[in-house]
N, C-alpha and C positions, 0 to 999 in steps of 0.2 A: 857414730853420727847421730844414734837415735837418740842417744840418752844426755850428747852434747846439744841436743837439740830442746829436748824435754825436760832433761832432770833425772836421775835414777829411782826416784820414788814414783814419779808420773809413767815413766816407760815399767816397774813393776805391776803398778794399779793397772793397766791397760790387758797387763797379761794375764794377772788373776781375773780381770773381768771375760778373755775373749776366752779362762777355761771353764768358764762359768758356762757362758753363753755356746759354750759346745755341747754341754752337756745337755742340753733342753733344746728340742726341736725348733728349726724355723716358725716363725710366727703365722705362715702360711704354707698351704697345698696347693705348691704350682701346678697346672695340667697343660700340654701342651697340646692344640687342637692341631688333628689333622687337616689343615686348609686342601687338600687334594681332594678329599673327599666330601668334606663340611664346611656348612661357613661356619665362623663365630657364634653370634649369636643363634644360631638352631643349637647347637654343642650347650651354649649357655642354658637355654632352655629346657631342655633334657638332662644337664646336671642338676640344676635347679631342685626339678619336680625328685630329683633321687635324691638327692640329700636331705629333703624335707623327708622323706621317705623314712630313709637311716635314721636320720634325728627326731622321728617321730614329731612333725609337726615345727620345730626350733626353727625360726625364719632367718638361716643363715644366708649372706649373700654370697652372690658367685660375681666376683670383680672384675672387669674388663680393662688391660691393662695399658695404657695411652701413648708406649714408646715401643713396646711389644703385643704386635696388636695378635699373633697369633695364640696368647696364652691369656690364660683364666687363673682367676686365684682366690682360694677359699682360705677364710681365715682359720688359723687352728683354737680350739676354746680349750681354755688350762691355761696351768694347772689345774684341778679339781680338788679342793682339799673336804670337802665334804662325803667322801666315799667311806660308808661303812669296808670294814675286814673281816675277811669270814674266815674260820677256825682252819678249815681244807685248803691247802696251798698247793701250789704249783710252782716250781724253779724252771725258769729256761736261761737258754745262754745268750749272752751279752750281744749276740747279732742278732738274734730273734728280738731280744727287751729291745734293742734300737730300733724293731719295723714296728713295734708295738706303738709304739710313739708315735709312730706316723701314720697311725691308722690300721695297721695289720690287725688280722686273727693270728692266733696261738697256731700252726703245723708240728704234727707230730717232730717231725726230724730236731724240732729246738726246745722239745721239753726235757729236760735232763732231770727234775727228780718232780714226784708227789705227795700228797700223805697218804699215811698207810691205806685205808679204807676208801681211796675216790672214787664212788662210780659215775657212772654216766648219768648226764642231766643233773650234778651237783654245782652248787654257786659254788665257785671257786675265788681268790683273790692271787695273783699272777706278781712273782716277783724275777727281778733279774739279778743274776750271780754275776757280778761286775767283774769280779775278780779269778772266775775260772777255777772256783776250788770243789764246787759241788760233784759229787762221784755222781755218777748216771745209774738212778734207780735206787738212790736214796730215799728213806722213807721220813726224814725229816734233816733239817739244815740249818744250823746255827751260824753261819760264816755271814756276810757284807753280804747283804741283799735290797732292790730296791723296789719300791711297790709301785707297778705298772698299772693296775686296776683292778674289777672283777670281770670275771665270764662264766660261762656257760658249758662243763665239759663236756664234749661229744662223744668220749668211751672212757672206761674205767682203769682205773690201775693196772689191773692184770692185762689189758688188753694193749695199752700201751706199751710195757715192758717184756709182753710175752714173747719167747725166741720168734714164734711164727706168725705175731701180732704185723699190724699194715706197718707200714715205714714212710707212708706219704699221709695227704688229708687232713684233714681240718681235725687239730687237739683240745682246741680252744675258743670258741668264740667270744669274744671281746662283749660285753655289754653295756659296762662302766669304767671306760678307757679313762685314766689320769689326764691325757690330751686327750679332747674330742675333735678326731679328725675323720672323713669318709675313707670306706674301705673299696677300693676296686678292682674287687673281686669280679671277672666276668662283669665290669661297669662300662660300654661303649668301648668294645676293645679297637675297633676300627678306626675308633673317630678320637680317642684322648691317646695321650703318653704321657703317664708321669714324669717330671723332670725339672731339676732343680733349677731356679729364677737363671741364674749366672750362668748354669749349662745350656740355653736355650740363646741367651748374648751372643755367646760363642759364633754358633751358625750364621745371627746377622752381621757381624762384624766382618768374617769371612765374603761375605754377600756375595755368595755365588751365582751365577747368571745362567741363564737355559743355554744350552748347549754346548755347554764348557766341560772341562775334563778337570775331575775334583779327587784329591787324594785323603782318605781319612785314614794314618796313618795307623792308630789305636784307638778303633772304631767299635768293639763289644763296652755294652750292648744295644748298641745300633739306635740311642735316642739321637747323636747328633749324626747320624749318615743318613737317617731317616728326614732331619730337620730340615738337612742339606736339597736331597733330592728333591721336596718338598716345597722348600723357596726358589728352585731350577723349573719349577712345576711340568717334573719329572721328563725335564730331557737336557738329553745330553750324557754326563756319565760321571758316578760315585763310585771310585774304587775303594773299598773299602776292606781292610786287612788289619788281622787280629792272630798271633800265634798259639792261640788254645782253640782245639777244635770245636768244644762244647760251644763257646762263646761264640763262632764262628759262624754254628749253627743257628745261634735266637741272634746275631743279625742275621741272617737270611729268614728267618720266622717273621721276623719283625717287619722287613722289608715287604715279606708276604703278607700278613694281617694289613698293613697298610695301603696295599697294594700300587706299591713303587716299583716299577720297572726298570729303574737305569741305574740300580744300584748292583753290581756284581763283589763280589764277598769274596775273601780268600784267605785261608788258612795259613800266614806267613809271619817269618822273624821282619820286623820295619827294618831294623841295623844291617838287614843282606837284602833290601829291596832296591840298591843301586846296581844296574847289568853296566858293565863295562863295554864286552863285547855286542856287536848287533847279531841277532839269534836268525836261524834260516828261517825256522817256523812263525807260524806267524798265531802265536800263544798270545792271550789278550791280560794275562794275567802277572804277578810278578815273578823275576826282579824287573826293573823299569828299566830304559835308557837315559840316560841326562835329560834334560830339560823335555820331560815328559807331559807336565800339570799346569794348568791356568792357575791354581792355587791350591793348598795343600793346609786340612789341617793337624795340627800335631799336640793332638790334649793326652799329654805324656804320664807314663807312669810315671805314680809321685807316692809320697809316702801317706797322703789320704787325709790329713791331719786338720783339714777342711770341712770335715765329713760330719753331720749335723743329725741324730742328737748318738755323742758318743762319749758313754760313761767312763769308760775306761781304754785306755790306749795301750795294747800290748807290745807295738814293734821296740826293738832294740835300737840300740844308737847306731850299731852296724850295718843294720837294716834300712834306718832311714837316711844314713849318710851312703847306700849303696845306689839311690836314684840318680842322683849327680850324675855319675860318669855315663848311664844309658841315657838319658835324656841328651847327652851331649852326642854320641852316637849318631842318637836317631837325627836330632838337630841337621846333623853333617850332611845325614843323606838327605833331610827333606830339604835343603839346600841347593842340593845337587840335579835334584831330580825338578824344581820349577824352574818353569822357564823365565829369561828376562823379561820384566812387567811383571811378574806374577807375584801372586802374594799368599802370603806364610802366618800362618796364626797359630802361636804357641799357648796353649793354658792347660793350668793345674787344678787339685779342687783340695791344695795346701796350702800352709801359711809362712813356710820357712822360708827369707831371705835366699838360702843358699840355692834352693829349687825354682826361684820365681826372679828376682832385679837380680842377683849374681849371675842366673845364666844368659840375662838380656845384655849383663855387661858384657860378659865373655862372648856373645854372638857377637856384639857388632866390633868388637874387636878382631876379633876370628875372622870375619866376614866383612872385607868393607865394602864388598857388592849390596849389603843390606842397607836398608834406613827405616826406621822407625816411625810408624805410621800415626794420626789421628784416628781412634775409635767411634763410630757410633753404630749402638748409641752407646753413651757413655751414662751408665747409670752409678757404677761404684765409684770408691774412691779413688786419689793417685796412685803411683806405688809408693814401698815405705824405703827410709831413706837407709843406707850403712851400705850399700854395695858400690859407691864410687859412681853413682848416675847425675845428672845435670836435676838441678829442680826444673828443667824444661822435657827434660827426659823422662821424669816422674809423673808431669803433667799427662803423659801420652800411653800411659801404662794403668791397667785397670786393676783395682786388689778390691774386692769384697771382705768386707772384715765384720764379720757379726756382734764384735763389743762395738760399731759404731753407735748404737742404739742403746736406750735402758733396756735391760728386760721387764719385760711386766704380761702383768695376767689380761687372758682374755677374756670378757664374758658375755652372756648376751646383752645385757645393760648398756658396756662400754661400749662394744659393736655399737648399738643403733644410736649413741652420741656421738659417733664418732664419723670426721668429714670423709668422707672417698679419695681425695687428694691425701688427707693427713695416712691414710689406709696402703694408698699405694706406695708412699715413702717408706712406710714401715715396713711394707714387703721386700722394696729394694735394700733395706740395710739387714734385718732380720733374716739373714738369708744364710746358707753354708756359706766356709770362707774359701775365694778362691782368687785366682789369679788368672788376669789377660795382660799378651804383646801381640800386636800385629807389627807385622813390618812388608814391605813392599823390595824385589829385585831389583836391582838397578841394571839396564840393561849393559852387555858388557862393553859396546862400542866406545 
């Protein structure tokens, strides 16, 4: 459909550009304010004053955003192609090189080699092993590497590689990051959550109401159950359920830094959270019974491919063609488990057809209890076409695609040319790629 629609050379050029545009961070740092506790602008203000802080003086603005009024957005400045390279190197791995991007310091746990002689307090230049080949505690590396910036090491060779050396803490401090973005570290942990533009969508679309009963089906690490409680202004009740315990754990953390009360956590499989039978006891937590939820949502494992800035993509064909069937799964039970009226919000933070319009198709075919809702707000694009949808079906379906924009540099110059209107567009498009459906229960009368 796409390429009868476009061309086969136009539907190529799209794709080369959206793996371009993956590879290089969002054009901004979204933050999302916690409205429980702050308002907007006090948040603003206090970011403000820290970031001039960070950037020594750089009069970067903190944006307020006109469709989303609970989040803030800092632009990110980069590439930097002015950074001297200093002789002492540092290898980390390819998930470490992607926080770097976004503002991270270097931690020990993702340095995987140095040069021979680093000590501490040495200018270092930080690269990323894209490709996974570097051995741990190499003293020099000739394989695909990519130059993240310089820092500042805060222990030496030996002490990083040593058997009985720390395994946690700060490796690296960032100085002359390739993107200059803030780091928040211990920055307002009470009052911001970092969080991607389209993951923040999500919860208003949902637009859960105070004292309703809310299901977040894969919910670690607790930005959108927190978001949820938050726009309920914290009553009523977030169930919120994640099958790794660790995770399980920092949303209940999270819920507690922000201090949310109606959010209860549970360590569980989503695909066995439908109870059949009615239980004697009277346990608050899962399996549920049918038409349990005012609304539910279900931002599904997916194969990630969304995910902003990412140099290199390791899953298998097997691996990312294995979301499909659990995403259907889950689908069935968050199905089951809303009540008539209620409504169901599915999203990804991928870019595959098969995981995004092919499971909307297969829902409302499956389900003709379902129908397909309007979005707001509706800041991305349609969805794309090949999965057999209506162009009216498409119109109601939300895909964030990060080639929809040029890529381009940011710098301080351009910044202060540049309108605030024109700023916020580029936020909404320059954004990770992701995927929304809402749809609404029909009641079954």
């Amino acid at each position: 459909q796409l390429i009868t629609a476009l061309g086969a050379q136009e539907v190529e050029n799209r794709y080369q550009s959206l793996l371009s545009h993956l590879s290089h961070p969002p054009a901004f740092t979204t933050v999302r304010v916690n409205t429980h506790l702050a308002s907007v602008k006090h948040v603003k203000k206090l970011l403000f004053e820290e970031i001039q802080k960070q950037f020594k003086g750089l009069r970067v603005p903190v944006l307020e955003h006109p469709k989303l009024q609970d989040i803030l957005l800092i632009p990110v400045i980069g590439p930097r192609q002015d950074l001297k390279k200093h002789a002492s190197e540092v290898i980390v791995g390819a998930q470490c090189g992607n926080a770097v991007l976004r503002g991270a310091h270097v931690y020990v746990p993702g340095i995987i080699s140095t040069s021979r002689f680093m000590k501490a307090g040495e200018l270092v230049s930080v690269y990323s092993d894209i490709e996974g080949k570097c051995k741990r505690g190499a003293k020099e590396f000739e394989g695909l590497k990519v130059f993240l910036g310089n820092g500042i090491s805060e222990l030496s060779r030996s002490e990083i590689f040593s058997s009985s050396g720390p395994l946690n803490g700060m490796g690296i401090r960032m100085i002359e990051p390739v993107y200059l973005s803030p780091s928040f570290d211990n920055v307002l942990p009470n009052h911001v959550f970092l969080q991607n533009l389209p993951s923040v969508v999500v919860s208003h679309i949902l637009n859960p109401q105070p004292g309703e009963r809310i299901l977040d089906m894969c919910a670690a690490p607790g930005g959108k159950t927190t978001h949820l409680a938050a726009l309920m202004h914290d009553q009523g009740e977030v169930i919120a359920m994640d099958k790794i315990a660790n995770k399980v754990k920092k949303i209940k953390q999270n819920a507690e830094l922000l201090q949310l009360n109606c959010i209860k956590a549970f360590c569980y499989d989503g695909t066995r959270a439908l109870s059949v039978e009615k239980r004697e006891d009277e346990q608050e937590g899962p399996p549920f019974l049918p038409e349990s939820f005012d609304r539910i949502l279900l931002d599904a494992p997916c194969s990630g491919m969304g995910q902003r800035p990412n140099m290199a993509y390791s899953s298998t064909l097997k691996e990312v063609t294995s979301y499909q069937p659990l995403q259907r799964k889950l689908f069935t039970v968050a199905v089951q488990l809303l009540k008539p009226g209620g409504v169901l919000v599915y999203s990804t933070c991928t870019i595959t057809l098969s995981e995004n319009e092919e499971q909307v198709a297969w829902a409302l075919k499956t389900f003709p209890c379902l129908q397909l809702q309007p979005q707001e707000p509706h800041i991305g694009g349609e969805g794309m076409r090949g999965a057999g949808l209506s162009l009216d079906q498409l119109k109601l379906l939300q895909r964030f695609d990060p080639s929809a924009v040029k890529l381009q540099e940011m710098d301080i110059d351009s910044l202060e040319d540049s309108r605030e209107d024109d700023l916020i567009s580029l936020a909404n498009k320059d954004c990770i790629g992701f995927f929304i459906a809402k749809f609404v229960k029909l009641s079954n009368k």
